[in-house]
N, C-alpha and C positions, 0 to 999 in steps of 0.2 A: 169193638173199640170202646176205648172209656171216655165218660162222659166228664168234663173239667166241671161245668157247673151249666144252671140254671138260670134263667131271669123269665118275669112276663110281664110282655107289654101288651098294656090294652086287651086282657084277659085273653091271650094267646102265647104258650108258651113256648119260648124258642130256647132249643138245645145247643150248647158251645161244645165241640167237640174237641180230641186231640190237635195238635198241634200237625198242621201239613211237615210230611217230611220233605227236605232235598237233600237226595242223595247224590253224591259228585263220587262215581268209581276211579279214583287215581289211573291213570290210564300211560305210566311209566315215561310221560314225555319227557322233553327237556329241564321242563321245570315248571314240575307238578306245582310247588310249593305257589308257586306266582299263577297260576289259575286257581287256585283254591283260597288265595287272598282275595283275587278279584269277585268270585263268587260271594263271599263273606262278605263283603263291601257292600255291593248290589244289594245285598238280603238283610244288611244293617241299618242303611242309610236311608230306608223309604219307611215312617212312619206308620204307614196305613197297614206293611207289612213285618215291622220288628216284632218281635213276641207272639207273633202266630205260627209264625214257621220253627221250625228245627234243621238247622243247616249239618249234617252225616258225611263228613269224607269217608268214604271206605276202602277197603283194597280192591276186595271181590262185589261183585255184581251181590244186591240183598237179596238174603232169603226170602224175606218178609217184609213187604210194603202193601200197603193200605191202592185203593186202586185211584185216590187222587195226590197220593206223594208222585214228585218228581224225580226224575233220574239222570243224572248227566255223565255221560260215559263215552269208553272210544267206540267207534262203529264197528259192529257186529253182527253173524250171520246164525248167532246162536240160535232156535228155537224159543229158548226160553223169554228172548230181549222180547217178544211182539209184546209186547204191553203198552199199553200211552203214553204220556206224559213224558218223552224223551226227547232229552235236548244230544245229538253226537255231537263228540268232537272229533276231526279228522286229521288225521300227519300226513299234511300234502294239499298241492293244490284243490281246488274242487271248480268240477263243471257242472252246467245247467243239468246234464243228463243222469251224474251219477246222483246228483241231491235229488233228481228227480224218484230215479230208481229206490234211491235208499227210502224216501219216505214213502214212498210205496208197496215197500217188500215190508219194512221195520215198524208201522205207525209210528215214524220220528217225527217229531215238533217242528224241529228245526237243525238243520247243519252247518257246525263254522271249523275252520281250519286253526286247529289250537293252536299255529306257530306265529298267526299273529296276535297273542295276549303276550307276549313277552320276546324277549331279549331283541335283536336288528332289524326284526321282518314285523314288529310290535305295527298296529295300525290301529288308532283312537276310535277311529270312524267305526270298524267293523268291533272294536268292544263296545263301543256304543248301542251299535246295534247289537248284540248279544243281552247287553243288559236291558235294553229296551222289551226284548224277546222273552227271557226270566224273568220280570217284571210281568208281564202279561198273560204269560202263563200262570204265575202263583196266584195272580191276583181275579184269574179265572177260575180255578178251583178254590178259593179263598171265598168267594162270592156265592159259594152253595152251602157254606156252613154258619155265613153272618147274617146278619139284617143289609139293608143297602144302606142305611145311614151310618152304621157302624164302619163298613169301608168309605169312609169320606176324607176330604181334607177342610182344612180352614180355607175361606175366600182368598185372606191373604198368603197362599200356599206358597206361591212364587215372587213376589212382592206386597211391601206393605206401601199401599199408597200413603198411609196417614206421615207420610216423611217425606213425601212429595207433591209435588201444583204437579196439575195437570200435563202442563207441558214440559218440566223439568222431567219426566216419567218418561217421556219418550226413547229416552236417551238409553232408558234400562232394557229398551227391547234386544232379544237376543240373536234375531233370524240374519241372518249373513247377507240380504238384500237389504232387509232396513240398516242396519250397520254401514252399509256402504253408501248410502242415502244421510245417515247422519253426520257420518264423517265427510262425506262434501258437503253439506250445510254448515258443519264447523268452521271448517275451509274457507269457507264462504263469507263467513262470520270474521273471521281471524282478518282474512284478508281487506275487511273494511273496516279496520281500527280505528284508522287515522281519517274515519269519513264519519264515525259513529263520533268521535270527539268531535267535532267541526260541528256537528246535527247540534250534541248538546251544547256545547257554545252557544247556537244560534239560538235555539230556542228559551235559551237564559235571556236573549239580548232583547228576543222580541216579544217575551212572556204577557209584558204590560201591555204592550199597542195591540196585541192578540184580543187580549181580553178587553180593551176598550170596544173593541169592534164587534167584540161580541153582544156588548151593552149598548152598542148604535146601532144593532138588525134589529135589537129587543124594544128599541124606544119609538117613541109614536111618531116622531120628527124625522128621526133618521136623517141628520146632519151629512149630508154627501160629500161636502167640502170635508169634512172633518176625516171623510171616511176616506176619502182621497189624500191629504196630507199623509194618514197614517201605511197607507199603499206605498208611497214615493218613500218613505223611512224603511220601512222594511224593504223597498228593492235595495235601498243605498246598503243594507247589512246584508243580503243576500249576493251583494256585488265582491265584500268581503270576501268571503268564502274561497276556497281554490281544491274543491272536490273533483273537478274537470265532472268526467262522465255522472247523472245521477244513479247511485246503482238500483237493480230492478232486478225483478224475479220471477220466473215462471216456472210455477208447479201444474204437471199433472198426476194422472191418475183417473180411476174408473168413479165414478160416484157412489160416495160412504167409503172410502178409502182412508181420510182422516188429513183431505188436504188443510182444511182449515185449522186444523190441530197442530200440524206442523205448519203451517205460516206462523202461529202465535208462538211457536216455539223459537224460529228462526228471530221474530222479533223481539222478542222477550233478551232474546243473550244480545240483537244488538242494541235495544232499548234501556236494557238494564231498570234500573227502579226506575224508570220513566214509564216502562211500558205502560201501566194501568190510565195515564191518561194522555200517552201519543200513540196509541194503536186504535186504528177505527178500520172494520170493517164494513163493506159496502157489497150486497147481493146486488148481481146486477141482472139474475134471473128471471121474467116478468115484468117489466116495469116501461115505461114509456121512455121513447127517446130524450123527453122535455125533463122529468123526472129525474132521470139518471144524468143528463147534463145540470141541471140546478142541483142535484145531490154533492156532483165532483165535483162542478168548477164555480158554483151559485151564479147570482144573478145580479143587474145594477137595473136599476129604472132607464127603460127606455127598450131591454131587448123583448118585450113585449107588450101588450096593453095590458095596463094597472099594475106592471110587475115590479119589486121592490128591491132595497140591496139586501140579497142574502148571502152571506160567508159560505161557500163548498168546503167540503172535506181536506182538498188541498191547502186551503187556507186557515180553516179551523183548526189542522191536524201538521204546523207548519213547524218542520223540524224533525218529524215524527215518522210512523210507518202507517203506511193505507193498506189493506187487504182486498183486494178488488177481487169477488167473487164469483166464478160464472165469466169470465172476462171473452168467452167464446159466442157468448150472445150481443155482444152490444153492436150498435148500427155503427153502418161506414162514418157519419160526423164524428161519432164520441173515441171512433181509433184514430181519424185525422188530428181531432184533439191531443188523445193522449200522445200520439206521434209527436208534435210539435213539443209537448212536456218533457215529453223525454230528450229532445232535441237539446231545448234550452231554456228548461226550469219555467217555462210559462207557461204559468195559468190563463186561460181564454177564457175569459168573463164576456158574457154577451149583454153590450150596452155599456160596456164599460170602453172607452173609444180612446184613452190614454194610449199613444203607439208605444211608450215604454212599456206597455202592458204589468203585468206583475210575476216576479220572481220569486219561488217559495220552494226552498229544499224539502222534500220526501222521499222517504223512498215506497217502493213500489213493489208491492208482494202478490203477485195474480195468479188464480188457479182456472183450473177448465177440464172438465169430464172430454172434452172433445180431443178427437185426434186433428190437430193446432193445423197439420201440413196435410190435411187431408181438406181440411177447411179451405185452406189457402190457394189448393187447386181447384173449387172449386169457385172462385172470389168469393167467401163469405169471409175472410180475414186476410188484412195485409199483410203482404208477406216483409214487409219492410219495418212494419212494427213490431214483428215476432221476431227482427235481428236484430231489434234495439233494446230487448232484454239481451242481457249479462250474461245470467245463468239458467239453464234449466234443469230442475229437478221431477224426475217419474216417482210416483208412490206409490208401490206394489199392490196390487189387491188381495184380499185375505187369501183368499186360494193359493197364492205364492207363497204364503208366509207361516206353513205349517209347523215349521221349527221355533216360530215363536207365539205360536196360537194360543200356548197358553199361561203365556205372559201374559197376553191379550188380554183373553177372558178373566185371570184374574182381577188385572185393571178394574175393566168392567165390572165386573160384580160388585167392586168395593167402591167404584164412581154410581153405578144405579143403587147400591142401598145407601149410600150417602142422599144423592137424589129423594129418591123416597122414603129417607128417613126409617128406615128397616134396621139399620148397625146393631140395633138391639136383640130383635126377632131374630135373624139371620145370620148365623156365623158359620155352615158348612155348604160343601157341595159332596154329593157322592162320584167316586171314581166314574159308577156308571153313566154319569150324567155329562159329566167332561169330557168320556168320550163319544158318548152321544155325539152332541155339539161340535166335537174334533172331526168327526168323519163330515160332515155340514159343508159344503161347497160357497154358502152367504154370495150369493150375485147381489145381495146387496151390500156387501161388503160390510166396513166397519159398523154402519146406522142400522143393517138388520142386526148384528150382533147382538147391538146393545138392547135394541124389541124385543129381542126373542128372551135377553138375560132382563127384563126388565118384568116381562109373562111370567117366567119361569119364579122370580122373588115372591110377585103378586100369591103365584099357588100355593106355595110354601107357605107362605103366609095365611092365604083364607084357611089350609089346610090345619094350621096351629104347629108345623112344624119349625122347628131351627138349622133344616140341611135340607138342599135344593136336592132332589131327586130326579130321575132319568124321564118320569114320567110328565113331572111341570117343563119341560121343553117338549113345546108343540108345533115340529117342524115337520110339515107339510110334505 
């Protein structure tokens, strides 16, 4: 075989050899001409792979090929076909047994029924999977005549985050479960138009008495009377309102799935430019009953010794969206609480003995690794609070979402070298390493993803390279 040329890195020289062949033997079907575009397509459009292959329709089976060109031809009993790298194509149905047989008699790669790449009986799915197949093959024999950083891609291979926030990216994923999760969150969205106006209205109305209150928890006097005036204002503009129900929201999913990424996202479209300062999240993971009640709902002097007025999240964040995280842990008081909020907009301030109590629109965005009704039968959660959310949304965990894995990963790669400031260092990944990380089951979902793409920059890096290789993922 002839040699195209030379290079050497780090005094080792590595040989670039001919060009892989694929060969596609026209195999007289329907319509040859429309498998042989498809092919061409496949072998055009994959960067990693343009200009190394040599795409050969022929009539006849080749005399002469190389023992890692490919062959794609109709199935055959000839003697001479036993060689590797053959993809058949078959006219007619095909069963488990005969594909079984055939790659066992033939060394075939793989079997697809040529009558579905074109004209009536045409199926997307099963060229997909053909190209998926040709793909993987080339780029298997492809991989013993290059470097591994040579077969790589750019991080942003499948998206460029730099043209998107965080949460707006969501929306780009492509797996057919999240899809179906985004579009009932739009849904969701759409359908509280006329509640997201009403929020900002409010929160135009009560901007100032917000923020006086917030500069009466801060001052050494702490004016109660003052702070009480400004309560009775804001019920009287909260009375305004005609939202009826408040709406609310409950996300699950497994833990590191990415619920908190899509609450910010849900709130973001209905916060619009508000969100950066009416979205508060609250972990309610760890923390004391006392804690996590003075965090939500604060406190007035009197509902314990030496306790003082403090603004909750409800009230700080009034007009706005709360993110209550973890909401599968909190004690029976803080869901009787939140029960009653969701009833009818009040906030329970303890020591605060006002029976008007205080009304304060939010809405309510909660996530929980837990299975909610499994909780519920055992009383560790009301099951009457969990019918006063709205809507619920599941969020798939990675292991579902192999069609869009590596959407994912791209993300990631280009959100941890942002992170750790690598954008510079860092601009590839090798094929090999991608599918490393693809075959990867992540129980811990979205958060081990990001560990393990975050390791994997680190190595590259101590290592002085600019493309993440197969071996900087160190999965266990």
């Amino acid at each position: 075989m002839k040699m195209m040329s030379s290079k050497i890195y780090s005094n080792i020289w590595v040989v670039k050899m001919d060009k892989i062949k694929v060969f596609y033997v026209r195999c007289d079907c329907e319509d040859d001409s429309a498998v042989e575009e498809l092919i061409k397509v496949i072998l055009k459009n994959k960067s990693d792979i343009e200009g190394r292959v040599e795409f050969c329709p022929v009539d006849e089976f080749p005399s002469e090929f190389d023992k890692n060109d490919i062959i794609i031809l109709k199935e055959s009993n000839d003697e001479k076909d036993k060689i590797m790298n053959k993809i058949y194509l078959v006219d007619g149905e095909l069963n488990e047994r005969a594909v079984v047989n055939a790659q066992q008699r033939s060394y075939v790669y793989a079997i697809f029924d040529v009558k579905r790449f074109y004209g009536e009986r045409k199926e997307y799915s099963e060229m997909a999977r053909f190209e998926d197949v040709l793909k993987r093959l080339v780029r298997d024999k492809l991989s013993t005549r290059f470097l591994e950083s040579e077969m790589s891609k750019p991080v942003n291979w499948k998206i460029d985050l730099s043209n998107y926030s965080k949460e707006k990216f969501i929306s780009m994923f492509s797996d057919e479960n999240m899809r179906a999760v985004i579009f009932k969150a739009n849904r969701i969205v759409e359908s509280l138009k006329s509640t997201a106006k009403q929020f900002q209205k409010f929160r135009k109305d009560v901007e100032i008495k917000i923020n006086e209150l917030k500069k009466l928890e801060n001052s050494n006097t702490q004016e109660l009377s003052k702070v009480q005036e400004i309560f009775g204002k804001i019920n009287d503009k909260s009375k305004e309102l005609s939202i009826g129900k408040l709406p609310s929201i409950l996300i699950t999913g497994p833990t590191g799935s990415g619920k908190t990424l899509f609450a910010k996202y849900i709130a973001r479209k209905f916060l619009e430019n508000d969100f950066e300062d009416h979205f508060a999240k609250v972990t309610l993971i760890n923390i004391s009953e006392t804690i996590v009640d003075s965090e939500l709902f604060g406190t007035f002097p009197g509902s314990f010794t030496g306790s003082l007025y403090k603004m909750g999240k409800f009230l700080s964040n009034a007009g706005g969206v709360i993110f209550l995280d973890e909401i599968g842990e909190i004690s029976e008081k803080i869901q009787a609480k939140l029960l009653t909020y969701l009833d009818d907009m009040k906030v329970t301030i303890d020591g605060y003995s006002d029976p008007r109590g205080l009304k304060v629109p939010v809405m309510i965005i909660a996530a929980t690794n837990k299975e909610i009704k499994k909780e519920i039968e055992t009383g560790n959660f009301r099951r009457d609070l969990f019918e006063r959310f709205d809507y619920s949304i599941r969020i798939p965990s990675l292991k579902e979402r192999k069609s869009d894995f590596r959407y994912i990963l791209s993300f990631v790669l280009q959100d941890q070298l942002t992170s750790l400031q690598k954008e510079k260092e860092i601009k590839r990944i090798s094929l090999k390493a991608i599918e490393k990380v693809e075959r990867y089951d992540y129980p811990g979902n979205f958060r081990e993803l990001e560990s393990l793409v975050k390791e994997a920059i680190m190595n590259a890096y101590i290592d002085g390279r600019d493309c993440i290789l197969e071996k900087d993922f160190e999965i266990v």
